[in-house]
PAPA-12334 format. One line per field, with one value per residue (C-alpha): residue in three letters; x, y, z. Coordinates in steps of 0.5 Angstrom, whole numbers, plus 500, padded with zeros to 3 digits. Example, Ala and Ser with C-alpha at 12.3 -4.5 7.8 and 13.67 -1.06 7.14 Angstrom:
2
resn: c(ALA	SER)
u: c(525	527)
v: c(491	498)
w: c(516	514)
This chain:
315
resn: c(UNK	UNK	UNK	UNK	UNK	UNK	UNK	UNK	UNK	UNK	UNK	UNK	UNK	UNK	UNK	UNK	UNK	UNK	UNK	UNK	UNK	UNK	UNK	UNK	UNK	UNK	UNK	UNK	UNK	UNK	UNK	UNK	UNK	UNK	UNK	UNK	UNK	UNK	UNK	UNK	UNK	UNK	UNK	UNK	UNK	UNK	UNK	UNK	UNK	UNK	UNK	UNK	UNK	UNK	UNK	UNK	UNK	UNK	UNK	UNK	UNK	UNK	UNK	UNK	UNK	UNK	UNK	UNK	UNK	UNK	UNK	UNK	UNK	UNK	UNK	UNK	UNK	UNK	UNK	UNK	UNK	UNK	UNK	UNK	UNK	UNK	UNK	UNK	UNK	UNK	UNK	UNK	UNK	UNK	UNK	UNK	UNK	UNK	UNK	UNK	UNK	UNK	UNK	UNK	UNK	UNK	UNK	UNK	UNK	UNK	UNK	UNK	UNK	UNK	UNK	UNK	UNK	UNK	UNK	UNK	UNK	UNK	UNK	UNK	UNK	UNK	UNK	UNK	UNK	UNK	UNK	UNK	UNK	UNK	UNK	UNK	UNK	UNK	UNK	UNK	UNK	UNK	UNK	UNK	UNK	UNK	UNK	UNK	UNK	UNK	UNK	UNK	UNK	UNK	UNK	UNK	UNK	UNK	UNK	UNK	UNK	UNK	UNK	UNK	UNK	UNK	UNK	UNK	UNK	UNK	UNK	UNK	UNK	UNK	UNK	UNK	UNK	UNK	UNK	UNK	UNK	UNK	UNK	UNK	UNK	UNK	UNK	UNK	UNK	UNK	UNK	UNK	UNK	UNK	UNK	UNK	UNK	UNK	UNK	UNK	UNK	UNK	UNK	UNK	UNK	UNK	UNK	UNK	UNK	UNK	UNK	UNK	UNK	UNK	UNK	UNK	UNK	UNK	UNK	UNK	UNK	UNK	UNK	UNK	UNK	UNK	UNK	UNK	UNK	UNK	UNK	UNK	UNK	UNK	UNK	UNK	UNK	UNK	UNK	UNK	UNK	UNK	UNK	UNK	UNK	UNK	UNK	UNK	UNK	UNK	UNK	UNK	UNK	UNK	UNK	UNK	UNK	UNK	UNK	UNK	UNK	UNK	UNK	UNK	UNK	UNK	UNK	UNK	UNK	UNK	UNK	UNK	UNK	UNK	UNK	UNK	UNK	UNK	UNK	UNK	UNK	UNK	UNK	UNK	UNK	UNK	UNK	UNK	UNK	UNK	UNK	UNK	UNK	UNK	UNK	UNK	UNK	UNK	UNK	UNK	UNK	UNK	UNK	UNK	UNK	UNK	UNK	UNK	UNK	UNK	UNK	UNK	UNK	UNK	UNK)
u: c(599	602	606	602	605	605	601	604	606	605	610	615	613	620	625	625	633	632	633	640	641	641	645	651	652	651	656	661	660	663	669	671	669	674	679	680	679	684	689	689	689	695	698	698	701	707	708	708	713	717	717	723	727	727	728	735	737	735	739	745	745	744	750	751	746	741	741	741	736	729	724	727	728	725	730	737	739	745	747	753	755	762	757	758	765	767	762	766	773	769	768	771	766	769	771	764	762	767	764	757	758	762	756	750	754	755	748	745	749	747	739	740	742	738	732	730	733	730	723	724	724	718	714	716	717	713	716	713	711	713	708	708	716	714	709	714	719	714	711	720	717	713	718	722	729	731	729	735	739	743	742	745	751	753	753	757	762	763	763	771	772	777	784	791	797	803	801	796	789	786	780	781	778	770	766	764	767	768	762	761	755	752	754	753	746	743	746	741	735	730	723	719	723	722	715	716	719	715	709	712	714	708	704	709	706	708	707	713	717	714	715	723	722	720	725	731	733	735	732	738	737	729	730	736	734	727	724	730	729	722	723	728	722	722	729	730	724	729	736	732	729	737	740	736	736	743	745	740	741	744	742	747	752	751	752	757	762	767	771	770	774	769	763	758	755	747	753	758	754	750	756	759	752	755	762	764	762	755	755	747	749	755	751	744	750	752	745	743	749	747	740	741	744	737	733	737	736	729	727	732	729	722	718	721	720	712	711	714	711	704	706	708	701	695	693)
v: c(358	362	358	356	360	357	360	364	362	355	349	347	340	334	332	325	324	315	313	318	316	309	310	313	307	302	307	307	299	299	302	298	292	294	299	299	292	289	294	292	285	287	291	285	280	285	286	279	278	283	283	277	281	287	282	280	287	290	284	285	293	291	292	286	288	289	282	280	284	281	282	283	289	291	297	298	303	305	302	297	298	294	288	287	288	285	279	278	278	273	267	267	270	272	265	263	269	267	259	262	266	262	256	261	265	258	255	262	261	253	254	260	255	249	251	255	250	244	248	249	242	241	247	249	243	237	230	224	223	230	230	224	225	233	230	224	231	236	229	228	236	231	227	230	232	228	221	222	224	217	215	222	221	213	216	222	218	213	219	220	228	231	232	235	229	232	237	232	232	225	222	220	221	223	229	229	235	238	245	239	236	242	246	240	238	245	245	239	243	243	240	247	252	247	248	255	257	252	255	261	260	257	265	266	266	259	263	266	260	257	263	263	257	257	263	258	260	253	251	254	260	261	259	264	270	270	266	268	275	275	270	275	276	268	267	273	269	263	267	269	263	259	264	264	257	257	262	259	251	247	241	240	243	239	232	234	239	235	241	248	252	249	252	256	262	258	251	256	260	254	250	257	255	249	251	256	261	263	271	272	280	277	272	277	281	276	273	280	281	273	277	283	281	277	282	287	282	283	290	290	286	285	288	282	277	280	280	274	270	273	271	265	263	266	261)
w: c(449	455	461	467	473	480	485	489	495	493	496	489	487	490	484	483	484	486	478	478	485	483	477	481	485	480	476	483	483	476	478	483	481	474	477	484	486	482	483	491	489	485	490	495	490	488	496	498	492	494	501	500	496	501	507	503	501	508	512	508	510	518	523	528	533	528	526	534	535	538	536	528	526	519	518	518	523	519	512	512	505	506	508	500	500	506	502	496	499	505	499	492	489	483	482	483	478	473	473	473	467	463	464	462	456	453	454	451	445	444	446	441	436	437	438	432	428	431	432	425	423	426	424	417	413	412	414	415	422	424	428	432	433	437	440	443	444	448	452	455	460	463	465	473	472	479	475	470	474	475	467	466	470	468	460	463	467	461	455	453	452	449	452	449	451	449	445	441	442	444	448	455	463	462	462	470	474	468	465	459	462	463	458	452	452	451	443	442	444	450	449	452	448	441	443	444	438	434	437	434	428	425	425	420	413	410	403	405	405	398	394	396	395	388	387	388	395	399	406	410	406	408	415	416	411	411	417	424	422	424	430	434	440	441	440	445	450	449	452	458	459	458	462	468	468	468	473	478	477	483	482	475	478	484	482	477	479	484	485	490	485	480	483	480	485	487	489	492	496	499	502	504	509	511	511	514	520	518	517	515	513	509	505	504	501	496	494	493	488	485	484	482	474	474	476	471	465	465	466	460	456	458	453	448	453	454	447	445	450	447	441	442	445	439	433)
């Protein structure tokens, strides 16, 4: 059948463009609720957590009129790099420094120590009222740290610590102005990283456990051979967890450390504060100093933390 042509000269008939119209808006709309309104959300959390971070290190930076200056100004107008240097001779940071990373080093290595060994317990093998027993264990984080301070510093105080007389080792004095109080309760776990690690541990394969068992392997063979390798993400979640609450702890410190050259960095500079000419570009430099091995840390093991903490959290 031959096309009908259009009359010459005959006006071309309008397109109805309102169903694809409307379908890229609805499309544009998808977008934004999906791709751009979050980023901006994000954006603007990312900048109101930062913006304290670029106060400190700008402020370290200024010279003395910057920091004078009225109204406040948010960018150095020459960057004093020996504010830090004149920070570090200014206190005893390296002492400070030295105390800390003694503190966090030994509280890594008993939190890597017990929790697993404890989360294991709980999570792997079958004992009568195991689960009562956690559940009395993980109620303990509900329970404020400022509450048992004064319990802890009576068995403290009254608790005899090993001392050398003489070239023999004997019992004498007690744990207060020492690391102990801070350092030894770590190797004896903490409720949240039991809970962490248990969490963890109960996706791996019971299977697993049963046929080394049925092969001859002992408890401390399965968990050390078979069952720690494959926890590696949740113990490395736990180092950082450890080391963070060591490095930035005040409290502890505060109530059991009666000596200056005893102090930890978060302790030392906060009576820095109080007891010496406050300088606020010499103390942004070595809070920024105190920082920056934090931030490092997690860019550096960030994926591990990630991917335990998600882990961690399916059943």
């Amino acid at each position: 059948m031959a096309r009908e042509q259009p009359m010459a000269g005959a006006a071309p008939l309008p397109v109805d463009t309102g169903p694809s119209l409307a379908a890229s808006r609805a499309w544009l709309s998808r977008q934004l609720a999906q791709q751009a309104v979050p980023r901006v959300v994000l954006i603007l959390v990312c900048a109101l957590f930062i913006l304290p971070f670029y106060w400190m290190v700008a402020t370290a930076l200024k010279t003395r009129e910057d920091l004078m200056a009225y109204p406040p100004v948010l960018w150095p107008s020459e960057f004093v790099w020996s504010n830090f240097r004149d920070a570090v001779e200014y206190i005893p940071f390296f002492q400070y420094l030295t105390n800390t990373s003694i503190i966090t080093a030994l509280t890594i290595i008993g939190s890597v120590i017990s929790n697993p060994i404890i989360a294991y317990g709980f999570s792997r093998i079958e004992w009568p009222g195991r689960d009562k027993v956690f559940y009395v264990v993980l109620a303990t984080v509900f329970i404020p740290y400022p509450v048992l301070i004064v319990a802890l510093f009576d068995i403290f105080a009254n608790l005899p610590r090993p001392m050398l007389v003489d070239g023999s080792l004997t019992l004498g004095g007690n744990w207060i102005n020492t690391f102990l109080p801070l350092v030894v309760p770590m190797f004896f776990g903490n409720a949240f990283w039991i809970f962490l690690m248990r969490q963890f541990l109960m996706q791996i394969p019971h299977e697993i456990s049963d046929a080394a068992r049925i092969d001859g392997a002992s408890e401390f063979r399965i968990f050390y051979q078979i069952v720690l390798p494959q926890a590696l993400p949740a113990i490395g979640v736990i180092s950082i967890f450890a080391g963070l609450h060591a490095w930035n702890d005040f409290i502890g410190p505060l109530i059991f450390l009666l000596d200056d050259t005893k102090y930890t960095l978060a302790l030392g500079l906060t009576f820095f504060q109080s007891q010496r000419e406050l300088q606020f570009s010499l103390l942004m430099a070595a809070s920024t100093l105190v920082v920056l091995p934090v931030v490092a840390l997690f860019l550096l093991f960030q994926r591990a933390f990630v991917e335990g903490i998600s882990l961690g959290s399916i059943k």
